[in-house]
C-alpha positions in Angstrom: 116.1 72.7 40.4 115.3 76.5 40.7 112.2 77.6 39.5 112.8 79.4 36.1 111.7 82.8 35.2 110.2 83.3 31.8 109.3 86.7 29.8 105.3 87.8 30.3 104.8 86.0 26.5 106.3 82.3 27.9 104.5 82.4 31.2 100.3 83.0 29.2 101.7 79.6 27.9 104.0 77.8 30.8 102.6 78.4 34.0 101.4 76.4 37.2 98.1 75.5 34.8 100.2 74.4 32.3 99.4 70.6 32.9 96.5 69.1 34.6 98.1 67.0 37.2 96.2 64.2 37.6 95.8 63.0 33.9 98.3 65.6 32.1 95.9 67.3 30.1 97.2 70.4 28.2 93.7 72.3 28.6 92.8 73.5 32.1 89.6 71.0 32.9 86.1 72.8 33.2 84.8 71.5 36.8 80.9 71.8 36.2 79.9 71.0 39.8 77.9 73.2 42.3 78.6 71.6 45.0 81.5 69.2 46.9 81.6 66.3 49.0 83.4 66.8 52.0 85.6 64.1 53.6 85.8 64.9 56.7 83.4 66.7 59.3 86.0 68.7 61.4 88.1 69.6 58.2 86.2 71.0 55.1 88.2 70.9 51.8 89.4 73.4 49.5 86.0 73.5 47.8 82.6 73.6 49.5 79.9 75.1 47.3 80.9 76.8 43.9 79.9 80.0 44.2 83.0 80.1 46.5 85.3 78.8 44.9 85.6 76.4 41.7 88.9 74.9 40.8 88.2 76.4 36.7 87.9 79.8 38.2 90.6 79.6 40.4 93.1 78.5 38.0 91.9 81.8 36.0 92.1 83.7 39.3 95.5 82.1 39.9 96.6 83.3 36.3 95.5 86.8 36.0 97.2 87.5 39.7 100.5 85.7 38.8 100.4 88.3 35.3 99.6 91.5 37.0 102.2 90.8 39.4 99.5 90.5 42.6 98.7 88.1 45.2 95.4 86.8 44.8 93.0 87.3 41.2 88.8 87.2 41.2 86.9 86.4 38.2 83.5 87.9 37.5 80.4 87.4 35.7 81.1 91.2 33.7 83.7 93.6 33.8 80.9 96.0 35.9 80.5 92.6 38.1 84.2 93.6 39.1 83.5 97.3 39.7 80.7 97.0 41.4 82.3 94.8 44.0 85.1 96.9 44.5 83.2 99.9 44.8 81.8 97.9 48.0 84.5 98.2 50.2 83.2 102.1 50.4 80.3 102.8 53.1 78.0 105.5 53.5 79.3 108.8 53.7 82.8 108.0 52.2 83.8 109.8 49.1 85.2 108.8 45.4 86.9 110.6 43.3 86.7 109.6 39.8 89.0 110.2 36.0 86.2 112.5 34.3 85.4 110.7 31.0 85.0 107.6 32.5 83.1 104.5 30.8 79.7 104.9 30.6 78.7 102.0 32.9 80.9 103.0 35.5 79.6 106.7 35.2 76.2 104.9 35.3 76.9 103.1 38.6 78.5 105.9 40.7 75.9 108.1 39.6 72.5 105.8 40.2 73.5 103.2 42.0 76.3 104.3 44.5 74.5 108.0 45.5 71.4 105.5 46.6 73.9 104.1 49.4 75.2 107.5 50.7 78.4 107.8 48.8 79.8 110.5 47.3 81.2 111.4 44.1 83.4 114.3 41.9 84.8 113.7 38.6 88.3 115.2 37.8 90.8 115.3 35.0 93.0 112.5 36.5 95.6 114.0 33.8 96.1 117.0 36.0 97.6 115.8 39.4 96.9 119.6 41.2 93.4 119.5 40.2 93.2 115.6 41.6 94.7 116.8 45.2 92.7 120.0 45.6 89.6 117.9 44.5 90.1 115.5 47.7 88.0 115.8 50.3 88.4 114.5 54.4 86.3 111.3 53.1 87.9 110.9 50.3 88.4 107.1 50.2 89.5 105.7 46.5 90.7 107.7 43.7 89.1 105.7 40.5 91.5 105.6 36.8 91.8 105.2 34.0 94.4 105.0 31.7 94.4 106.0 29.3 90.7 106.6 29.8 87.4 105.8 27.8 87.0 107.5 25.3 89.4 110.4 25.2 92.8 108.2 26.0 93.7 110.9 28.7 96.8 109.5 30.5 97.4 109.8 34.4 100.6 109.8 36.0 100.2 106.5 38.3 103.2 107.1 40.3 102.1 110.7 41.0 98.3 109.1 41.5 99.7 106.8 44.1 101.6 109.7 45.9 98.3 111.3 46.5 96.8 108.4 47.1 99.3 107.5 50.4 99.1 111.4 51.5 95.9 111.1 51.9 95.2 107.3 53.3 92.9 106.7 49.8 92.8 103.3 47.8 93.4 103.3 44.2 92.0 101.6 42.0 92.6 101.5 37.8 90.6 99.9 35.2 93.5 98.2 33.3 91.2 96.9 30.8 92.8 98.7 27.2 96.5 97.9 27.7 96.3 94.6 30.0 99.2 93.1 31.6 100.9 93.1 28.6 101.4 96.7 28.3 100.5 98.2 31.8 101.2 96.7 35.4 99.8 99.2 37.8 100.5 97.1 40.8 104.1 97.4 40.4 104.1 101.0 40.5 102.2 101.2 44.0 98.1 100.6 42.8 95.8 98.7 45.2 93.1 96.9 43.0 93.3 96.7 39.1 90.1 96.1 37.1 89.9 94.1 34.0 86.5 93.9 31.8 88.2 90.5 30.4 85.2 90.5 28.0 87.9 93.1 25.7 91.2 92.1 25.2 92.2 89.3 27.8 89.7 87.0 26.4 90.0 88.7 22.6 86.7 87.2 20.8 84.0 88.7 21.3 82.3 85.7 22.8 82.4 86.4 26.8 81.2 88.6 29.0 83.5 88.7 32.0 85.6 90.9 34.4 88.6 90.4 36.6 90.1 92.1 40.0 93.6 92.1 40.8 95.4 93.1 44.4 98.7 92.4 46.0 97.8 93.2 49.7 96.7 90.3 51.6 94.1 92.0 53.8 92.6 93.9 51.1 92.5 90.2 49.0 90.9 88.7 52.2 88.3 91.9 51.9 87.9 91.2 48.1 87.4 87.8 48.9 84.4 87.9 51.3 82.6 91.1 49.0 82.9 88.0 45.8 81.6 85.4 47.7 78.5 87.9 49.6 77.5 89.3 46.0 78.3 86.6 44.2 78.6 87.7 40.8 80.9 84.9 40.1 82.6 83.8 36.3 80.8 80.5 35.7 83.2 77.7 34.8 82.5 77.7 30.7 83.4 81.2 30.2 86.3 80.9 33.4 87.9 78.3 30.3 87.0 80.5 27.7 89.1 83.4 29.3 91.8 81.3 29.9 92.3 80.1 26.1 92.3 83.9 25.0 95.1 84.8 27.6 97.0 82.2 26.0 97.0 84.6 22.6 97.1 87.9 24.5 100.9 88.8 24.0 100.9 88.1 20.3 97.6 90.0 19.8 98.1 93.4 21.6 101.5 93.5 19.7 99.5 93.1 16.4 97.1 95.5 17.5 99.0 98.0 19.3 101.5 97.8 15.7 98.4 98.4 13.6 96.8 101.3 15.7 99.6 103.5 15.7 99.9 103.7 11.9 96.1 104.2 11.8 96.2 106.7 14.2 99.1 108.7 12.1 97.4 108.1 9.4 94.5 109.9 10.6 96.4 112.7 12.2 97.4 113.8 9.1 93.8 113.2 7.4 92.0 117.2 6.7 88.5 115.6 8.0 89.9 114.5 10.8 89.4 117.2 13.4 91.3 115.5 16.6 92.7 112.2 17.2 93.2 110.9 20.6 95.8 108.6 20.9 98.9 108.2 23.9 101.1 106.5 21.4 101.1 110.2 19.0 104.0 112.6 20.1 101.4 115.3 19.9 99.3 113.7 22.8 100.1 115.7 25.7 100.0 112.4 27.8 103.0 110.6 25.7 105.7 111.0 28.1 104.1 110.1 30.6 102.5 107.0 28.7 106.1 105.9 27.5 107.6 105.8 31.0 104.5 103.5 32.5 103.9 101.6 30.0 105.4 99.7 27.2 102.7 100.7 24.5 100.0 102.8 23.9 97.5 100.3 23.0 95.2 99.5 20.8 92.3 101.7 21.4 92.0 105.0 19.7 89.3 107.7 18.8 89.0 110.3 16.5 86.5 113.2 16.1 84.7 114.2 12.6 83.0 117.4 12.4 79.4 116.2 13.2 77.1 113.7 13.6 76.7 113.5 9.8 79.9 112.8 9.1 80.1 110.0 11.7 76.9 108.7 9.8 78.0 108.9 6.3 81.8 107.4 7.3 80.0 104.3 9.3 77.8 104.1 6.1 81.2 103.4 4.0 83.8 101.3 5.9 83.7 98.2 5.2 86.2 96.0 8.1 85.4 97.2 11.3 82.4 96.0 13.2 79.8 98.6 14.3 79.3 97.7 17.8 79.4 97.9 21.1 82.7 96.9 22.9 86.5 96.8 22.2 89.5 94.9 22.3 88.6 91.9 20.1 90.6 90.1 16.9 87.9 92.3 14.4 88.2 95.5 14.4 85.4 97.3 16.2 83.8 101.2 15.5 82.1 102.5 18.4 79.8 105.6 18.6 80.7 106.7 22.5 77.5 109.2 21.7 74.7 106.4 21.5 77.0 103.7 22.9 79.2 103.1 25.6 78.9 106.7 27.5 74.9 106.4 26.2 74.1 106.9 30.0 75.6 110.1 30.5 73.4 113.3 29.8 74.2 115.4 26.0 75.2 117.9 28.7 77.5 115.9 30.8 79.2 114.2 27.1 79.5 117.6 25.9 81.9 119.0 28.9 83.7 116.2 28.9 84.5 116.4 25.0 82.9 113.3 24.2 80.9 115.0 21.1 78.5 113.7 18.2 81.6 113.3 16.2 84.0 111.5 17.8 84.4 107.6 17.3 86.2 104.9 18.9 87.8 102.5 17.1 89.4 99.2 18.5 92.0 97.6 16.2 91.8 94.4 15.1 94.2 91.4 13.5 93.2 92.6 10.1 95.9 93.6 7.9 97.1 96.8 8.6 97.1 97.9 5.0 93.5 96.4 4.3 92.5 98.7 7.6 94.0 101.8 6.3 92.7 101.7 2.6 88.7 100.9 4.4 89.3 103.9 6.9 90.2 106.3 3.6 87.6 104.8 1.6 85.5 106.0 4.3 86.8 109.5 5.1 86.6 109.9 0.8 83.4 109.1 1.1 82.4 112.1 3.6 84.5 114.3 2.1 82.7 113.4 -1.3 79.4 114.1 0.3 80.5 117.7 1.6 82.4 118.7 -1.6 79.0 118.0 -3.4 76.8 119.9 -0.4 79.6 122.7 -0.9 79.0 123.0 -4.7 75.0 122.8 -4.4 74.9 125.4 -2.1 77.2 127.6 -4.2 74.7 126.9 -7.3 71.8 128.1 -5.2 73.5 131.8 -4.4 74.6 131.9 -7.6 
């Protein structure tokens, strides 16, 4: 019988890890074993020592590479784990170019870690494709996305990207990690090596740390391969199982989500202490067209700017559903500060040319009823605008 072909929702459920085969368990089993025995002197098994392979991690690894539409998948112990090791397939004296307001830890790792090895580094608006070719150099070697990016949601053209990319014999590489395979597949429009941190939205609860690699060439998989197994900053086999139950939910989640976020982020739009929102899925976002051709949605990540640092302060103060916190792309909603938070390593300076302000906010949507969401993010924004009517009307008292 010919294999069958499901939708992307039936195969997180029915695929080659549906059933255990040797006692037909309906839960992939968690193989806590550092080492293997081996058989047979002249002919080592499939597994040797764990750190090279585990048969937990490789059904996860088998998974995520079946979803993204790739050859081979590698699970790691953090999502910078993952971007770490494929930022070592540069050597000294090659050159990155790199989507301006990039995550903070990634920004962090170029910057400190990367420069210490001889590599070099520019930042660009990936959003403008002239700016991205006259930015390459003669060294240029991988052209680092994302899209939309962290925290201002700028789209890049992939297909464009990859152009480039080929022109110029550069890798590219995109950090999937806010629309997942769900939404995005950036393989099947020409990318080399996608990045998940799985610790967001692929595992979906806040209660793993853990980051995923994706390619479709074999030779670049084989090069993958040998830079996991030489750093080894492997998944272990607990929170391999843990990433695999929150894939089964992914589909039904980023649709929730993704629903929930767009109203929120109209909703907002329209909102008179709300100075920008920055969201791919608004017709007023200059990267919607774009967006809507590559991928199916715009997500479920947006951020939105307040007119200071006080306001910020005195909104956090007043919501009451969303988490406070570091990190995204879990079942509660979660509030971020990109100031103090995730892009906390970059400079004022630097956050301030990029337009990451002391205002702005990044907020992850949740399962939480959308209605429930909307009346806490009002309550909120009455809340600052309560404070500044009163500050207004103090300060007129005074002159008078």
């Amino acid at each position: 019988m010919a294999k069958q072909t499901y939708d992307f929702q039936t195969k997180l459920l029915h695929n080659d890890h549906k059933i255990e085969k040797y006692t037909g368990a309906v839960s992939v089993p968690i193989y806590h074993a550092s080492t293997y025995h081996q058989w047979d002197v002249e002919q080592p098994g499939e597994y040797d020592y764990a750190r090279s392979g585990n048969p937990t991690r490789a059904a996860l690894e088998q998974t995520i590479a079946e979803l993204e539409g790739g050859s081979r998948g590698f699970a790691f112990a953090s999502g910078m784990a993952a971007i770490t090791t494929a930022f070592f397939l540069l050597s000294k004296g090659d050159h990155v170019l790199i989507c301006d307001d990039v995550y903070g830890g990634t920004y962090r790792m170029i910057t400190k870690v990367l420069s210490r090895f001889g590599i070099e580094h520019s930042f660009v608006d990936m959003s403008n494709v002239d700016e991205v070719e006259a930015s390459i150099k003669p060294n240029t070697k991988v052209l680092y996305i994302e899209t939309p990016s962290n925290p201002l949601l700028k789209v890049t053209d992939l297909k464009a990207i990859v152009r480039l990319a080929k022109k110029y014999d550069c890798l590219t590489f995109v950090d999937n990690t806010f629309l997942t395979p769900v939404l995005q597949r950036p393989l099947e429009l020409g990318v080399d090596v996608v990045i998940h941190s799985a610790t967001k939205f692929i595992s979906g609860h806040s209660d793993v740390i853990s980051g995923l690699i994706v390619v479709k060439n074999e030779e670049l998989a084989e090069q993958i391969y040998f830079l996991q197994n030489s750093f080894g900053a492997v998944l272990g086999v607990q929170d391999c199982w843990l990433v695999l139950r929150g894939l089964k939910t992914l589909s039904v989640r980023m649709e929730q989500s993704t629903r929930s976020a767009y109203q929120i982020a109209a909703f907002l739009e329209q909102h008179p202490l709300v100075e920008q929102v920055y969201y791919p899925g608004l017709r007023s976002h200059e990267g919607y067209s774009i967006q809507q051709q590559q991928a199916k949605s715009a997500g479920a990540v947006l951020s939105f700017s307040l007119k200071n640092k006080e306001a910020v302060k005195q909104f956090v103060e007043r919501v009451q559903l969303p988490v406070f916190a570091v990190s995204l792309g879990a079942v509660e909603s979660i509030l971020s500060y990109p100031a103090q938070m995730s892009h906390a390593a970059m400079s004022p300076k630097e956050r301030e040319k990029r337009g990451i302000t002391d205002g702005l906010l990044r907020l992850s949507v949740g399962l939480e009823s959308t209605e429930d969401l909307l009346r806490d993010l009002e309550q909120g924004l009455e809340g600052v605008g309560a404070t500044y009517s009163f500050r207004l009307e103090s300060r007129e008292k005074q002159i008078r």
